[in-house]
N, C-alpha and C positions, 0 to 999 in steps of 0.2 A: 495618589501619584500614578502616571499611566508607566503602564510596565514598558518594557525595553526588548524587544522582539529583533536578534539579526536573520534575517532569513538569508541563508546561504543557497545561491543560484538562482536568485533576483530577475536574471534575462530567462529564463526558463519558465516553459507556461504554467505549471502550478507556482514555482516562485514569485512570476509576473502577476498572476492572479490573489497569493494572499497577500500579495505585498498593497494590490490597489485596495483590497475590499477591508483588510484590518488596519488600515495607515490611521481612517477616522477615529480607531478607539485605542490604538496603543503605539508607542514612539518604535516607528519601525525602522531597521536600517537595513538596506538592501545592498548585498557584499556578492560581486563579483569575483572573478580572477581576474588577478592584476591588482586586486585593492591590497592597502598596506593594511592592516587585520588589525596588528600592532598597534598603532596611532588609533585605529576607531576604539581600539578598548579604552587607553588612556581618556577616551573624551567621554565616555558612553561604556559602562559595563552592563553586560547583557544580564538581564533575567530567563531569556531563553534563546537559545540558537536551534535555529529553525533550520535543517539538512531538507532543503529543496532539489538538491542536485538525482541526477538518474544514480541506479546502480553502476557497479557495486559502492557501498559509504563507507567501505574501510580505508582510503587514501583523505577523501576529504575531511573523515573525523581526525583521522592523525596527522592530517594539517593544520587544521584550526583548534583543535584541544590540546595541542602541541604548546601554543602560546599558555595556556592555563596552567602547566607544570607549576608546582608547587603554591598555586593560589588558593584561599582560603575559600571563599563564596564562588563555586563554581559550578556556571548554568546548567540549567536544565536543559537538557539533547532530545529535541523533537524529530518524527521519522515519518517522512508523508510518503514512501515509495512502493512501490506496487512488489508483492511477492513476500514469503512469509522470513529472510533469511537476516533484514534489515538490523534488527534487534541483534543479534549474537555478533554479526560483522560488528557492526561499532563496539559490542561489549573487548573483543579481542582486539580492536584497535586502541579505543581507550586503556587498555591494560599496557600496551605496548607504551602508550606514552605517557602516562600517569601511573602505570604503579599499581602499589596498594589503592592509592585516592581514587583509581576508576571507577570501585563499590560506592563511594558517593555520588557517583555522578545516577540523575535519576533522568530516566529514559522516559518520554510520553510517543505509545505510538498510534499514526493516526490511519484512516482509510476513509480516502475519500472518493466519497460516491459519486461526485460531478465529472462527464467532460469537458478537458479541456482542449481546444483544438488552436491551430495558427488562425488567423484572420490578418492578409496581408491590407485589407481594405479598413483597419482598424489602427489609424495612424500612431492613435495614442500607446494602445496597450500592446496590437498586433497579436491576439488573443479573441477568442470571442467563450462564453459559459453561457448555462441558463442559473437565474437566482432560484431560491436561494439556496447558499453551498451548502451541502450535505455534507455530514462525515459523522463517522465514530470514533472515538480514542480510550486511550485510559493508559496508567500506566506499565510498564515491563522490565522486567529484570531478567526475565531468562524466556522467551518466547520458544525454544526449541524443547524444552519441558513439558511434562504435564504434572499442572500443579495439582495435589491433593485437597480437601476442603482446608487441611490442616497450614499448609504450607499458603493457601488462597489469603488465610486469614492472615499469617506471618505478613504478607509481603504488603499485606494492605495498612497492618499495622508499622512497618520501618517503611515504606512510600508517604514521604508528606502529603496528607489530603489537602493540606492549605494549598502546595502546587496545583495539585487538578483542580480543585478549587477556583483558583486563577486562574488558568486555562481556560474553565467552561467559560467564567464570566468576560474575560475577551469574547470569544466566539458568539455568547449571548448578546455581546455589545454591538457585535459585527450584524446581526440578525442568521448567525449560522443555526441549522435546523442540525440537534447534534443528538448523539449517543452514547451512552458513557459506558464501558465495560471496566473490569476489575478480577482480579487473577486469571483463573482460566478461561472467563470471557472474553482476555484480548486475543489470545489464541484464537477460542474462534471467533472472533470478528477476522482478523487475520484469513483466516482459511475462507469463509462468507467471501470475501474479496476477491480470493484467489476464484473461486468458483464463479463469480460474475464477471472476473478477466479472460479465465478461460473459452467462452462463450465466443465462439466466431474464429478461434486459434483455427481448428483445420481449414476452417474458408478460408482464412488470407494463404496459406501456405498454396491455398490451390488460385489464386489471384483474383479471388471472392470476396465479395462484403458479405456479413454477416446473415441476412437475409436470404442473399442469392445464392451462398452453400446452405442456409437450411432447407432451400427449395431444393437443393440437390438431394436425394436419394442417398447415395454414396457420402456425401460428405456428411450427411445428417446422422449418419449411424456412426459414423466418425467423432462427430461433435458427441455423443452421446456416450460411446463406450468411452472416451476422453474424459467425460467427467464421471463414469461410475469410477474411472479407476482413480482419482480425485476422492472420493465418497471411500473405495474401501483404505486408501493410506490415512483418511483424515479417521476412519475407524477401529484400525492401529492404534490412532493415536489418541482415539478417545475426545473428537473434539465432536462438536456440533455446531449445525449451520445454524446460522440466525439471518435474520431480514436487517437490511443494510440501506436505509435510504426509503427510495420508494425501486428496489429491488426485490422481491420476493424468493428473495434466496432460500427458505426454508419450504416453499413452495417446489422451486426447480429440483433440488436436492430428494422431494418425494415423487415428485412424477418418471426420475430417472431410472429409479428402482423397478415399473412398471416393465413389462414386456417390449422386444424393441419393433414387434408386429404393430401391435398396442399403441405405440408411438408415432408408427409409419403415420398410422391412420389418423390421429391426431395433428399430423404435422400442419396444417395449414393453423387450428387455434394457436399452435406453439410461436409461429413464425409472425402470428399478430401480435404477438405477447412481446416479443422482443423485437418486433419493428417499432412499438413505439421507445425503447429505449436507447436504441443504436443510431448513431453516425452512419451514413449509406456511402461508406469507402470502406476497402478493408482494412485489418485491424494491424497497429504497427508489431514488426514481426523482431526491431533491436533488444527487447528484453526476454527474448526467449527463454533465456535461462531463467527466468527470475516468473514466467509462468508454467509452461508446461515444462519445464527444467527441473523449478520443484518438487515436482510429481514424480518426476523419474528418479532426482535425489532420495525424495524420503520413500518411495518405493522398492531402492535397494537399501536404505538404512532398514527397513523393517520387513523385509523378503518378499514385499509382496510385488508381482511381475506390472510393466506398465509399459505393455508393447506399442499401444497406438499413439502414447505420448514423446514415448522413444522417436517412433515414426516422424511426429510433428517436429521435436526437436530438428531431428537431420534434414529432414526439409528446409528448417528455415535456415538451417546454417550453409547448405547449397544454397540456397538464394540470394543470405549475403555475400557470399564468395562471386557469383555471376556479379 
């Protein structure tokens, strides 16, 4: 029997997108606002609700988990959103409206490696991607932690494997090219992500594509002290980077440690490197908080200074005010 997937925020481009590409292999229901949520359960009870929507997901989880109160089989909470914060927001919403029962609820979080971008020329989808979709997942109960081998093991043991289980074999249905992590690995997959979103944050603040501020001088040392300070919170926290896709994130994360003379001079291989993987528009600057916001959160949760992110921040929050 094909599983039962609501992806919530359906008009939205990752929404838009696994809604067309997973519909062949699993009964998918795509749930707007405005939809009666209530009536779709009565017809159709989900095996997973799928949190498509942008940040922040503590409004939308305690709208839609709302209806779940006091239900016995209740779905599994997927999290495709960009930034490491997704995981604990929902945990504290789901407590709000569930209770005790919010420990059952088992959280799968994903990061996905494709863009997605508008295509107004794309009647159907109004989307455009390249195949096939990349991503890593697995699942999380406490993303703001650092698990111990001990505690890795606990969580893998009380996390259903039959869930991930099912999960892969969707995505393997779909022809998705995946990754799987498990206790402290989703951690860093998480932060791996955050590091290849950060990538072009100070070009767009200066009304840059990604490219055209590495070519810059100024913004390249920018982008760069950007992500050592990236590199020292994620080593606070004891995470490691890992390769994401066809991103070589465990690659960027060594060459930044390098001298930033060292770098200058490399900067044309560097700017090849990641011309092939970027969009030539600059980079959207509405979840600031949820990239280089991050950095600056868990920079003061663990003392350590993050001035040029700070920087970034207030940039782009002037920007949206003009």
């Amino acid at each position: 029997m094909r599983s039962i997937v609501y992806i919530i925020g359906v008009r939205g481009r990752t929404g838009a997108m696994f809604n067309h590409e997973l519909s062949p292999v699993a009964k998918i229901i795509g749930v707007d606002k405005g939809a009666d949520f209530g009536a779709l359960l009565k017809r159709d009870w989900p095996d997973f609700i799928w949190l498509a929507t942008r940040n922040p997901v503590s409004e939308p989880v305690k709208s839609y988990y709302s209806f779940l109160k006091g239900k016995e089989n209740i779905p599994t909470l997927i999290l495709s959103q960009n930034g490491l914060s997704a995981v604990d927001d929902a945990q504290v919403a789901l407590k709000e409206v569930l209770g005790q029962a919010a420990e059952k609820v088992r959280i799968i979080r994903i990061s996905l490696c494709n863009q997605v971008e508008i295509d107004e020329t794309n009647k159907e989808l109004g989307i455009k991607y390249k195949l096939p979709i990349m991503l890593g997942f697995g699942p999380s109960t406490s993303s703001g932690q650092t698990l111990s081998t001990r505690a890795s093991t606990e969580l893998s043991r009380r996390f259903s494997k039959q869930v991930v289980d099912d999960v892969e074999q969707i995505f393997k249905a779909a022809g998705f090219k995946t990754q799987k992590f498990f206790g402290k690995g989703v951690r860093d997959m998480e932060y791996s992500k955050l590091f290849s979103n950060l990538i072009g944050m100070a070009a767009a603040v200066n009304g840059k594509t990604v490219n055209e501020g590495l070519r810059d001088k100024t913004i390249f040392i920018q982008e760069i002290m950007m992500l050592k300070e990236l590199a020292a919170v994620a080593k606070a926290e004891h995470v490691s980077f890992t390769d994401l896709g066809n991103y070589p994130v465990r690659f960027g994360a060594f060459i930044i440690k390098l001298p930033i003379w060292l770098l200058l001079m490399s900067r044309g291989l560097l700017v090849a490197l990641v011309e092939k993987k970027r969009a030539g528009k600059p980079k959207d600057l509405s979840e600031i908080d949820y990239y280089n916001g991050e950095v600056v959160k868990l920079g003061k949760k663990f003392g350590i200074p993050t001035p040029i992110n700070e920087k970034i921040v207030e940039e782009a929050k002037r920007i949206e005010i003009r």
